[in-house]
N, C-alpha and C positions, 0 to 999 in steps of 0.2 A: 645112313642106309647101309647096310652090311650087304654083300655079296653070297651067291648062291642060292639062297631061301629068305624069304622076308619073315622079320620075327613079330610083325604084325602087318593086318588089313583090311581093310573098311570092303563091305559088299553093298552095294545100293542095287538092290531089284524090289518090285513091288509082290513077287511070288514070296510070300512067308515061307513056305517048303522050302525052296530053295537056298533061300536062304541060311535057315536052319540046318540043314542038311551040309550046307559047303563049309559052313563056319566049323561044325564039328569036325567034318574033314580034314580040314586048315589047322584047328587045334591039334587033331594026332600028330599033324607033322612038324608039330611045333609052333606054328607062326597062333598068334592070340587074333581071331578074326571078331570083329563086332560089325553087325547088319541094321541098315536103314533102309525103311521103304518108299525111300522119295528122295530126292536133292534137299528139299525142305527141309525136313529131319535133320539130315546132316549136314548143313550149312548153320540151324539152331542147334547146335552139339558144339560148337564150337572149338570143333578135333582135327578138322581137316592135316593141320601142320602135326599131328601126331603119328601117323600113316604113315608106313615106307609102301605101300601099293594098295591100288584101287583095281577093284572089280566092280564094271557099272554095265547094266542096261540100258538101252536105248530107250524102250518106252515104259517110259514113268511119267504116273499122274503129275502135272504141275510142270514145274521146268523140264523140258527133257534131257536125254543120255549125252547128245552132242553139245547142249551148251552148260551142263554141269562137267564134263572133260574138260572144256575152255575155261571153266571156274579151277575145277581144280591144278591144271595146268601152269595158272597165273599165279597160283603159291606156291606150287612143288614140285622138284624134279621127280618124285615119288612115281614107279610104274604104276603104266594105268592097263588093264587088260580089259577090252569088251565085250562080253558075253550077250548078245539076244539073238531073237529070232527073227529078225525083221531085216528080210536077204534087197540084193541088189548093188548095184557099184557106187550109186549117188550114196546110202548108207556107209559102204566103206572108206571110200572117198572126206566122207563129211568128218569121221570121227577120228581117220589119221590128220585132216587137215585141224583140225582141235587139237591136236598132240595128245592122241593115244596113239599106246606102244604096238598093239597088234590085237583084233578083232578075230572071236572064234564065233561059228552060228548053234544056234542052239537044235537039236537036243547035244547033251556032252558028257562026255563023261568025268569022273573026276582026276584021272591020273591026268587028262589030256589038259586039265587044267594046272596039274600041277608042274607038268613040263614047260607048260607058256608063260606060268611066272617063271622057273629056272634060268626061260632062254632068256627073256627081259631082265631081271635082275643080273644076269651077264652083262649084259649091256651096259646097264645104267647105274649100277651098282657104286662106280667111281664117281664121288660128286667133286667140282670142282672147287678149289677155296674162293669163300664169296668176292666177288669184285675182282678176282684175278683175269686178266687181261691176256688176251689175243693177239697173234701177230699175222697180219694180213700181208701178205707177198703177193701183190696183185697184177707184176710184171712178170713174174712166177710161176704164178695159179699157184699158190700154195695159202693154206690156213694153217696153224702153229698153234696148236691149244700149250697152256701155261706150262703144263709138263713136260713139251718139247714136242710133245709126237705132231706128226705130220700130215694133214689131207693134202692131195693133190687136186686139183680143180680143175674141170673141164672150163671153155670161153663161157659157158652161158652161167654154168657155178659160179664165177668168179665176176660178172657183170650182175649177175643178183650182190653178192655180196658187197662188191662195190657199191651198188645203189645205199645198201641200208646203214651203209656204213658214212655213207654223205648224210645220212638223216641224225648223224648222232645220237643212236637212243629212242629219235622219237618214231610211231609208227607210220609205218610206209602203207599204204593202201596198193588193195590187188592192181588198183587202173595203174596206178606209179609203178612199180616193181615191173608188173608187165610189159613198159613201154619201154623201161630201162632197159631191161634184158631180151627186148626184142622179140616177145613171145604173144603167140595171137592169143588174145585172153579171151576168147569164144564168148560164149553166154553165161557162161557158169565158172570161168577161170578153173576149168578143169584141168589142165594145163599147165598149169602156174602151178598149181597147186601138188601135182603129180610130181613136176622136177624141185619143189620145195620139198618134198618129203623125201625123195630121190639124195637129196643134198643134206639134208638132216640125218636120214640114215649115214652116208657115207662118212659122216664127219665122225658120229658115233662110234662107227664101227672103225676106225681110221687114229683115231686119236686118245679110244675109250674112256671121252667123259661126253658126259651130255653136251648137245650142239645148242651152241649159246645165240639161238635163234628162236622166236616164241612166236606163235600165234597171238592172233589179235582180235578174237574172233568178232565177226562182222564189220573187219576193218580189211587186214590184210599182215602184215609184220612188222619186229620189232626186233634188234636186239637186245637180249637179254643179259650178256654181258662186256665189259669194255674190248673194243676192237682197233687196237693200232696198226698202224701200215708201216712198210717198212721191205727192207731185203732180207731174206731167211738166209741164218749163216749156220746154224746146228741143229734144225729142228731132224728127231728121228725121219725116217725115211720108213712108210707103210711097206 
């Protein structure tokens, strides 16, 4: 994934206009766009791993927006940007907690589109080398992505991380995670879910590579890459 502009990107709406219309867009600016009108499609394409970013709608015929996000999610660190018109916070809520990057509503225009991939591929742009390993300073609060840099961690950050980090690997469930870190998980684990993404963002923007924490959609979490514990003796300082 190259930084700044993505040099290609898959669109999933079921509006042919639109689609047509972005992809040519996306082509002047360089990046090679190709468009599907359903998860379908493009789950039978068998392209997913080719994409450095996804632009998906929420409602589409067949699988929808938030559990094709959790699909593609669970392949690729690739931005995901989401584009529909279907407003509300459970909506917003659903498709950060799938791991999309940031949701815009529709109608839109296209510059505004091409500044929300700019800010995301800032982001995410740095992918980490696979299997490279984490250092958990849990006496600390601190997280240590491979490069050195540094998140700092509030008690409740650092009592999630701790939880899934006793799971080794495997996924933790909303009821677990929640009880671990002390968090009333209401009805909906809205909650859970808000300081998960709270804590994902920071690690992102703190460490600048993706936060090696993944959705597990209709479970709850997992990490994504190895996490040792330990005392931090050089990691940069955000």
């Amino acid at each position: 994934m190259s930084a700044g502009f993505p040099t290609s990107a898959c669109i999933i709406d079921d509006d042919v206009d639109f689609v047509n219309f972005l992809s040519e867009y996306l082509q002047s600016r360089g990046c090679q766009a190709r468009g599907f009108n359903s998860a379908e499609d493009l789950m039978a394409s068998g392209e997913i791993d080719r994409f450095e970013f996804f632009i998906v709608d929420l409602m589409l015929p067949g699988i929808d927006g938030v559990d094709l996000i959790s699909l593609i999610r669970a392949r690729t660190n690739a931005g995901i940007l989401v584009i529909s018109g279907r407003m509300g916070p459970d909506a917003f809520n659903s498709v950060l907690a799938a791991g999309a990057d940031m949701f815009i509503n529709k109608p839109i225009r296209f510059d505004q589109v091409y500044h929300s991939m700019v800010s995301i591929m800032r982001r995410v742009g740095d992918i980490r080398p696979e299997n490279a390993s984490w250092l958990f300073d849990e006496a600390g609060e601190m997280l240590i992505a491979p490069g050195g840099d540094c998140a700092r961690l509030s008690p409740l950050e650092t009592a999630m991380l701790a939880a899934l980090r006793a799971r080794q690997g495997e996924p933790l469930t909303r009821v677990e995670l929640a009880e671990a870190a002390g968090i009333s998980p209401g009805a909906d684990y809205r909650n859970l879910d808000a300081a998960m993404f709270r804590l994902r963002r920071k690690i992102e923007r703190d460490t600048r590579q993706p936060s090696p924490i993944r959705t597990v959609h209709g479970v709850g979490y997992q990490l994504s890459a190895p996490l040792e514990t330990g005392a931090a003796t050089g990691g940069k300082r955000p």
